[in-house]
C-alpha positions as CSV (number, residue, x, y, z in Angstrom):
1,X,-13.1,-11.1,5.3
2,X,-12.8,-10.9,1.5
3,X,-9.5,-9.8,-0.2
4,X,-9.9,-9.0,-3.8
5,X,-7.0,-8.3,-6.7
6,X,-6.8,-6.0,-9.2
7,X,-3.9,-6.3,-11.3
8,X,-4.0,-3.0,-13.8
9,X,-1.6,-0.7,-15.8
10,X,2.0,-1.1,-17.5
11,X,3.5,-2.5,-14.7
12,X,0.9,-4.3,-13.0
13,X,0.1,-2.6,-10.1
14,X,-2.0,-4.5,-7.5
15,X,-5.3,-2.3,-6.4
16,X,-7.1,-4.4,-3.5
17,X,-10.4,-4.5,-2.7
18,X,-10.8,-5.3,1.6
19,X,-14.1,-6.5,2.2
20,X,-16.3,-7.4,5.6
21,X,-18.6,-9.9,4.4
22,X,-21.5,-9.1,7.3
23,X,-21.6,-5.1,6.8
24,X,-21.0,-5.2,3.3
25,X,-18.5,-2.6,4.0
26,X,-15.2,-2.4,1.9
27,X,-11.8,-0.7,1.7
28,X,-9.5,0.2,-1.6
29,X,-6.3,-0.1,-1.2
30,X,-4.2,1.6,-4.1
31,X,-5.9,3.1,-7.0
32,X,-3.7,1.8,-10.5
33,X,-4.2,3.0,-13.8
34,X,-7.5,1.3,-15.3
35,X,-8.6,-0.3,-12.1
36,X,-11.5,2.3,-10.6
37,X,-14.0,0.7,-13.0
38,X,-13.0,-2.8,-11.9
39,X,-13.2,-1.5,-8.7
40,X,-16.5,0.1,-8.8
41,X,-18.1,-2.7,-11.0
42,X,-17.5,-5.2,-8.3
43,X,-18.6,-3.3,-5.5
44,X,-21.8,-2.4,-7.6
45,X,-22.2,-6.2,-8.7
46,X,-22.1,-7.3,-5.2
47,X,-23.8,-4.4,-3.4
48,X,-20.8,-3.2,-1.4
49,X,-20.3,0.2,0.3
50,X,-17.0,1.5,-0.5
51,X,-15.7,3.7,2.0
52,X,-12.1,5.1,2.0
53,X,-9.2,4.9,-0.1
54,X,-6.0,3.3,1.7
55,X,-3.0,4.7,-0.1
56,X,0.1,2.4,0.6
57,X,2.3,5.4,-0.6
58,X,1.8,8.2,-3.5
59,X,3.8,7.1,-6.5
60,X,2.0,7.6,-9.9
61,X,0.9,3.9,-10.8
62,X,-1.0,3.8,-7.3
63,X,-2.8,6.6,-7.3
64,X,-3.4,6.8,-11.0
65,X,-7.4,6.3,-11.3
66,X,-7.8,8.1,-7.7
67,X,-9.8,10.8,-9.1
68,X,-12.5,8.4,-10.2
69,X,-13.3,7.4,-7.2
70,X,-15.5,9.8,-5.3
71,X,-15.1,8.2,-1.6
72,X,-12.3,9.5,1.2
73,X,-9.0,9.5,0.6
74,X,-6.3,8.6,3.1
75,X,-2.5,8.8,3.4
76,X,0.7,8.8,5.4
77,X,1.2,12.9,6.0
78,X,5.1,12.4,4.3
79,X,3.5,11.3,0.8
80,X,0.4,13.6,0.7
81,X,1.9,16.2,-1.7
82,X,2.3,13.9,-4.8
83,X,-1.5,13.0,-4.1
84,X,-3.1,16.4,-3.8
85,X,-0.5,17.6,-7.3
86,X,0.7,14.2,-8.5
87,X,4.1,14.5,-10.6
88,X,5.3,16.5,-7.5
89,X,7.6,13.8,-6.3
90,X,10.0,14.1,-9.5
91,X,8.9,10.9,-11.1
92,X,7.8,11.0,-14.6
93,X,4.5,10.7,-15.2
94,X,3.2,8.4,-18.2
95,X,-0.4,9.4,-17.9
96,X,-2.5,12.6,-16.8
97,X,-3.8,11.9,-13.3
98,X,-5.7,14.5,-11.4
99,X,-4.8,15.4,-8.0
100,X,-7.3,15.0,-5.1
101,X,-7.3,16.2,-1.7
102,X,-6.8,14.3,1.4
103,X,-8.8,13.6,4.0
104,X,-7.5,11.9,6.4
105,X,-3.5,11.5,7.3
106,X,-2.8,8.3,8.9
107,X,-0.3,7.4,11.3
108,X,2.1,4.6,13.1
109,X,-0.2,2.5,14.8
110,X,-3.4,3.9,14.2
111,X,-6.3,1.7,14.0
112,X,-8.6,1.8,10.7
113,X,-12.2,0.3,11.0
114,X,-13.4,-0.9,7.8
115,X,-17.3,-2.8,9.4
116,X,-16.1,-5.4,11.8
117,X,-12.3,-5.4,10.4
118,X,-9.3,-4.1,12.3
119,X,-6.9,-2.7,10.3
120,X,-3.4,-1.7,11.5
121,X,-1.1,1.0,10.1
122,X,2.3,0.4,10.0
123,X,4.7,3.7,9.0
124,X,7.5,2.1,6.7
125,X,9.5,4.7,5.3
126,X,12.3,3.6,2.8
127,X,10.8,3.2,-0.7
128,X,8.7,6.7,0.1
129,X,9.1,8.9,3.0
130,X,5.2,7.9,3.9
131,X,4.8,4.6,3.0
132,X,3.0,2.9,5.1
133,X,1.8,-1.0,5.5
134,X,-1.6,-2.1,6.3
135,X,-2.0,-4.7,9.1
136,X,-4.6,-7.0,10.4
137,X,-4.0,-8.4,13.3
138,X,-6.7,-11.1,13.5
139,X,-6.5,-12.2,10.2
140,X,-2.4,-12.5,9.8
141,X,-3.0,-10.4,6.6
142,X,-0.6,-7.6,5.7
143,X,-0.9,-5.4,2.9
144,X,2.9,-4.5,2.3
145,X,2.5,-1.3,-0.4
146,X,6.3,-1.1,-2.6
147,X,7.8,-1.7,0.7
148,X,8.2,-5.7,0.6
149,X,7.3,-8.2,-2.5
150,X,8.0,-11.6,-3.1
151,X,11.5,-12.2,-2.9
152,X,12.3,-7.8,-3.3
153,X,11.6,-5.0,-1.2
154,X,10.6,-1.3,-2.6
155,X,13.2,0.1,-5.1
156,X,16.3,2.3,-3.4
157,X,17.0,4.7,-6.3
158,X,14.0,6.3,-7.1
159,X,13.8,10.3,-6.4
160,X,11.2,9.6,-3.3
161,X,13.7,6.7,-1.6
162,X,14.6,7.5,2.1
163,X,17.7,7.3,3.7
164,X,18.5,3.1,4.1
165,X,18.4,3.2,7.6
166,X,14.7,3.8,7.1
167,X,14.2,1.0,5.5
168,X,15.6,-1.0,7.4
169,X,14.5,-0.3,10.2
170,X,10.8,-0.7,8.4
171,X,12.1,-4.5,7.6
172,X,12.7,-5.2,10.7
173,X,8.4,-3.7,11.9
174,X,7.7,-6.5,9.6
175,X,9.9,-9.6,10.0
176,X,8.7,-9.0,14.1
177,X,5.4,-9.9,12.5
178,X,3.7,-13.6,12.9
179,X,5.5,-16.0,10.5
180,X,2.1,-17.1,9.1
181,X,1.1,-13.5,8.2
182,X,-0.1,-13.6,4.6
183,X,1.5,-10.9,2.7
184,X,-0.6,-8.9,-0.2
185,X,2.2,-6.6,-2.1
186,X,1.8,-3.9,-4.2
187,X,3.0,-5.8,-7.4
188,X,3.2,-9.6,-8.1
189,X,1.9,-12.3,-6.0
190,X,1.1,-12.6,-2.2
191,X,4.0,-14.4,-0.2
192,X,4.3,-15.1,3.6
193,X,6.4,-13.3,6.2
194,X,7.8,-16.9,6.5
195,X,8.8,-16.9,2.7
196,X,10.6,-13.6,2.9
197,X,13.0,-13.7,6.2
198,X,15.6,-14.5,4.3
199,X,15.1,-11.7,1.8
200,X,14.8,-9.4,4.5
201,X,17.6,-10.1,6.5
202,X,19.6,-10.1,2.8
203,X,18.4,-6.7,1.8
204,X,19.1,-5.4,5.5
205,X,22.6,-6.3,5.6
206,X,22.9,-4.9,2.3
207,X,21.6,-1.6,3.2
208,X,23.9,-1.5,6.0
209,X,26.6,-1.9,4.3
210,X,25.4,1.4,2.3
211,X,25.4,3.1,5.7
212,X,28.9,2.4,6.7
Protein backbone atom coordinates (compact mmCIF):
# COMPACT_ATOMS: atom_id res chain seq x y z
CA UNK A 1 0.00 0.00 0.00
CA UNK A 2 1.08 3.52 -1.13
CA UNK A 3 -0.22 6.70 0.71
CA UNK A 4 0.46 9.87 -1.21
CA UNK A 5 0.09 13.78 0.03
CA UNK A 6 -1.09 16.55 -1.53
CA UNK A 7 -0.95 19.62 0.30
CA UNK A 8 -2.93 22.48 -1.86
CA UNK A 9 -4.97 25.74 -1.49
CA UNK A 10 -5.01 28.67 1.19
CA UNK A 11 -5.19 26.64 4.04
CA UNK A 12 -3.45 23.63 3.02
CA UNK A 13 -5.79 21.08 2.68
CA UNK A 14 -4.42 17.49 2.56
CA UNK A 15 -5.87 15.58 -0.82
CA UNK A 16 -4.52 11.82 -0.58
CA UNK A 17 -3.79 9.59 -3.04
CA UNK A 18 -4.52 5.52 -1.63
CA UNK A 19 -2.78 3.27 -3.72
CA UNK A 20 -2.54 -0.87 -4.13
CA UNK A 21 0.76 -1.31 -5.51
CA UNK A 22 -0.18 -5.04 -7.30
CA UNK A 23 -3.52 -3.75 -9.20
CA UNK A 24 -2.37 -0.44 -9.78
CA UNK A 25 -5.68 0.64 -8.46
CA UNK A 26 -6.01 3.93 -6.40
CA UNK A 27 -8.41 5.99 -4.29
CA UNK A 28 -8.59 10.00 -3.79
CA UNK A 29 -9.39 11.06 -0.75
CA UNK A 30 -10.46 14.86 -0.61
CA UNK A 31 -10.25 17.00 -3.65
CA UNK A 32 -8.53 20.69 -2.43
CA UNK A 33 -8.23 23.65 -4.53
CA UNK A 34 -5.25 23.07 -7.14
CA UNK A 35 -4.68 19.51 -6.30
CA UNK A 36 -6.69 17.50 -9.32
CA UNK A 37 -3.79 18.07 -11.63
CA UNK A 38 -1.25 16.84 -9.00
CA UNK A 39 -3.59 14.26 -8.60
CA UNK A 40 -4.04 13.17 -12.15
CA UNK A 41 -0.24 13.83 -13.10
CA UNK A 42 0.79 11.17 -10.72
CA UNK A 43 -1.61 8.69 -11.43
CA UNK A 44 -0.76 9.27 -15.26
CA UNK A 45 3.15 9.24 -14.40
CA UNK A 46 2.84 5.98 -12.70
CA UNK A 47 0.06 4.31 -14.73
CA UNK A 48 -2.52 4.13 -11.99
CA UNK A 49 -6.27 3.62 -12.33
CA UNK A 50 -8.10 6.06 -10.35
CA UNK A 51 -11.36 4.91 -9.27
CA UNK A 52 -13.53 6.79 -6.75
CA UNK A 53 -13.42 9.89 -4.86
CA UNK A 54 -13.60 9.39 -0.92
CA UNK A 55 -14.97 12.57 0.46
CA UNK A 56 -14.09 12.81 4.23
CA UNK A 57 -16.90 15.49 4.50
CA UNK A 58 -18.28 18.43 2.00
CA UNK A 59 -16.76 21.67 3.18
CA UNK A 60 -15.45 23.88 0.27
CA UNK A 61 -11.52 23.46 0.51
CA UNK A 62 -12.15 19.52 0.14
CA UNK A 63 -14.15 19.31 -2.54
CA UNK A 64 -12.89 22.32 -4.40
CA UNK A 65 -11.17 20.72 -7.64
CA UNK A 66 -13.94 17.84 -7.52
CA UNK A 67 -15.27 18.71 -10.78
CA UNK A 68 -11.97 17.98 -12.53
CA UNK A 69 -11.99 14.82 -11.81
CA UNK A 70 -14.21 12.63 -14.03
CA UNK A 71 -14.19 9.31 -11.73
CA UNK A 72 -17.11 8.31 -8.96
CA UNK A 73 -17.88 10.30 -6.36
CA UNK A 74 -18.75 9.13 -2.84
CA UNK A 75 -20.06 10.59 0.43
CA UNK A 76 -21.70 10.27 3.77
CA UNK A 77 -25.61 10.88 2.74
CA UNK A 78 -25.65 13.98 5.75
CA UNK A 79 -22.98 16.06 3.70
CA UNK A 80 -24.22 15.28 0.06
CA UNK A 81 -26.04 18.56 -0.52
CA UNK A 82 -22.96 20.93 -0.27
CA UNK A 83 -21.38 18.49 -2.90
CA UNK A 84 -24.08 18.25 -5.64
CA UNK A 85 -24.65 22.66 -5.02
CA UNK A 86 -21.44 23.54 -3.03
CA UNK A 87 -21.92 26.93 -0.88
CA UNK A 88 -25.18 25.21 0.33
CA UNK A 89 -23.83 24.61 3.75
CA UNK A 90 -23.60 28.55 4.65
CA UNK A 91 -19.84 28.74 4.39
CA UNK A 92 -18.44 31.36 2.21
CA UNK A 93 -17.04 30.29 -0.62
CA UNK A 94 -13.52 31.90 -1.82
CA UNK A 95 -13.53 30.25 -5.16
CA UNK A 96 -16.23 29.06 -7.87
CA UNK A 97 -16.42 25.29 -7.50
CA UNK A 98 -18.93 23.34 -9.57
CA UNK A 99 -21.20 20.97 -7.99
CA UNK A 100 -21.13 17.22 -9.04
CA UNK A 101 -23.41 14.53 -8.38
CA UNK A 102 -23.00 11.62 -6.10
CA UNK A 103 -22.79 8.30 -6.72
CA UNK A 104 -22.51 6.46 -4.08
CA UNK A 105 -23.62 7.36 -0.21
CA UNK A 106 -21.51 5.59 2.18
CA UNK A 107 -22.24 4.41 5.54
CA UNK A 108 -21.10 3.33 9.29
CA UNK A 109 -19.16 0.39 8.75
CA UNK A 110 -19.35 -0.25 5.26
CA UNK A 111 -16.41 -1.77 3.58
CA UNK A 112 -14.70 0.04 0.48
CA UNK A 113 -12.47 -2.09 -1.94
CA UNK A 114 -9.89 -0.08 -3.53
CA UNK A 115 -7.74 -3.58 -5.55
CA UNK A 116 -6.62 -5.74 -2.63
CA UNK A 117 -7.12 -2.82 0.07
CA UNK A 118 -9.80 -2.92 2.79
CA UNK A 119 -11.01 0.23 3.57
CA UNK A 120 -13.33 0.89 6.57
CA UNK A 121 -15.86 3.74 6.99
CA UNK A 122 -16.28 5.26 10.10
CA UNK A 123 -19.53 7.82 10.45
CA UNK A 124 -18.10 10.77 12.74
CA UNK A 125 -20.39 13.42 12.90
CA UNK A 126 -19.35 16.56 14.87
CA UNK A 127 -17.26 18.87 12.61
CA UNK A 128 -20.10 18.02 9.66
CA UNK A 129 -23.28 16.08 10.12
CA UNK A 130 -21.54 13.44 7.50
CA UNK A 131 -18.22 13.36 8.19
CA UNK A 132 -16.93 10.33 8.02
CA UNK A 133 -13.23 8.63 8.66
CA UNK A 134 -11.63 6.16 6.52
CA UNK A 135 -10.22 2.96 8.14
CA UNK A 136 -7.88 0.22 7.30
CA UNK A 137 -7.87 -2.33 9.40
CA UNK A 138 -4.70 -4.27 8.19
CA UNK A 139 -2.65 -1.57 7.67
CA UNK A 140 -3.38 0.56 11.22
CA UNK A 141 -3.94 3.50 8.80
CA UNK A 142 -6.78 6.03 9.41
CA UNK A 143 -7.64 8.74 7.36
CA UNK A 144 -9.35 11.11 9.97
CA UNK A 145 -11.13 13.97 7.43
CA UNK A 146 -11.55 17.64 9.90
CA UNK A 147 -12.56 15.31 12.47
CA UNK A 148 -9.09 14.72 14.39
CA UNK A 149 -5.57 16.51 13.64
CA UNK A 150 -2.49 16.64 15.34
CA UNK A 151 -2.99 17.87 18.59
CA UNK A 152 -6.93 19.52 17.49
CA UNK A 153 -10.07 17.91 16.41
CA UNK A 154 -12.51 19.47 13.61
CA UNK A 155 -13.65 23.10 14.39
CA UNK A 156 -17.08 23.44 16.73
CA UNK A 157 -18.32 26.78 15.45
CA UNK A 158 -18.64 26.50 11.96
CA UNK A 159 -22.41 26.69 10.45
CA UNK A 160 -22.13 22.70 9.54
CA UNK A 161 -20.87 21.72 13.33
CA UNK A 162 -23.22 19.06 15.04
CA UNK A 163 -24.45 19.00 18.34
CA UNK A 164 -21.06 18.05 20.84
CA UNK A 165 -22.43 15.00 21.86
CA UNK A 166 -21.69 13.96 18.27
CA UNK A 167 -18.45 14.53 18.45
CA UNK A 168 -17.79 13.10 21.09
CA UNK A 169 -19.07 10.33 20.87
CA UNK A 170 -17.02 10.12 17.21
CA UNK A 171 -13.80 10.64 19.60
CA UNK A 172 -14.40 7.95 21.42
CA UNK A 173 -14.97 5.36 17.61
CA UNK A 174 -11.52 6.47 17.36
CA UNK A 175 -9.48 6.48 20.61
CA UNK A 176 -11.16 2.45 20.69
CA UNK A 177 -8.84 2.19 17.73
CA UNK A 178 -5.16 0.34 17.86
CA UNK A 179 -2.70 2.74 19.55
CA UNK A 180 -0.32 2.18 16.69
CA UNK A 181 -2.91 3.32 13.99
CA UNK A 182 -1.20 5.89 11.88
CA UNK A 183 -3.35 8.81 11.49
CA UNK A 184 -3.50 10.81 7.93
CA UNK A 185 -5.62 14.25 8.77
CA UNK A 186 -7.19 16.41 6.68
CA UNK A 187 -4.74 19.36 7.33
CA UNK A 188 -1.09 19.24 8.83
CA UNK A 189 0.92 16.27 9.48
CA UNK A 190 0.04 12.59 10.17
CA UNK A 191 0.15 11.70 14.04
CA UNK A 192 -0.75 8.37 15.82
CA UNK A 193 -3.82 7.41 17.80
CA UNK A 194 -1.09 7.01 20.53
CA UNK A 195 -0.01 10.76 20.10
CA UNK A 196 -3.59 12.13 20.39
CA UNK A 197 -5.33 10.27 23.55
CA UNK A 198 -4.62 12.86 25.52
CA UNK A 199 -6.09 15.47 23.14
CA UNK A 200 -9.03 13.49 22.81
CA UNK A 201 -9.94 12.83 26.16
CA UNK A 202 -9.18 16.86 26.61
CA UNK A 203 -11.51 17.98 23.86
CA UNK A 204 -14.14 15.31 25.24
CA UNK A 205 -14.37 16.60 28.57
CA UNK A 206 -14.50 19.91 27.14
CA UNK A 207 -17.37 19.28 25.04
CA UNK A 208 -19.13 17.79 27.90
CA UNK A 209 -18.92 20.41 29.80
CA UNK A 210 -20.79 22.38 26.80
CA UNK A 211 -23.55 19.71 27.22
CA UNK A 212 -24.29 20.32 30.82
Amino acid sequence: MIVKRFSTGPIDTNSYLLICPSSKSAAVIDVGQNSAKELSSYAEKHQLKLEKILLTHSHWDHIADISHLNIPVYIHQDDEANVVNPGSDGLPLFIPIQGVKVDHYLKDGEVIDVGDLRIKVIHTPGHTPGGVCFYLEEQKILFSGDTLFQGAIGRMDLPTACPPLKMIESLKKLEALPRETSVYPGHGDKTTIKQELSNIHAMEKLLHKRTI
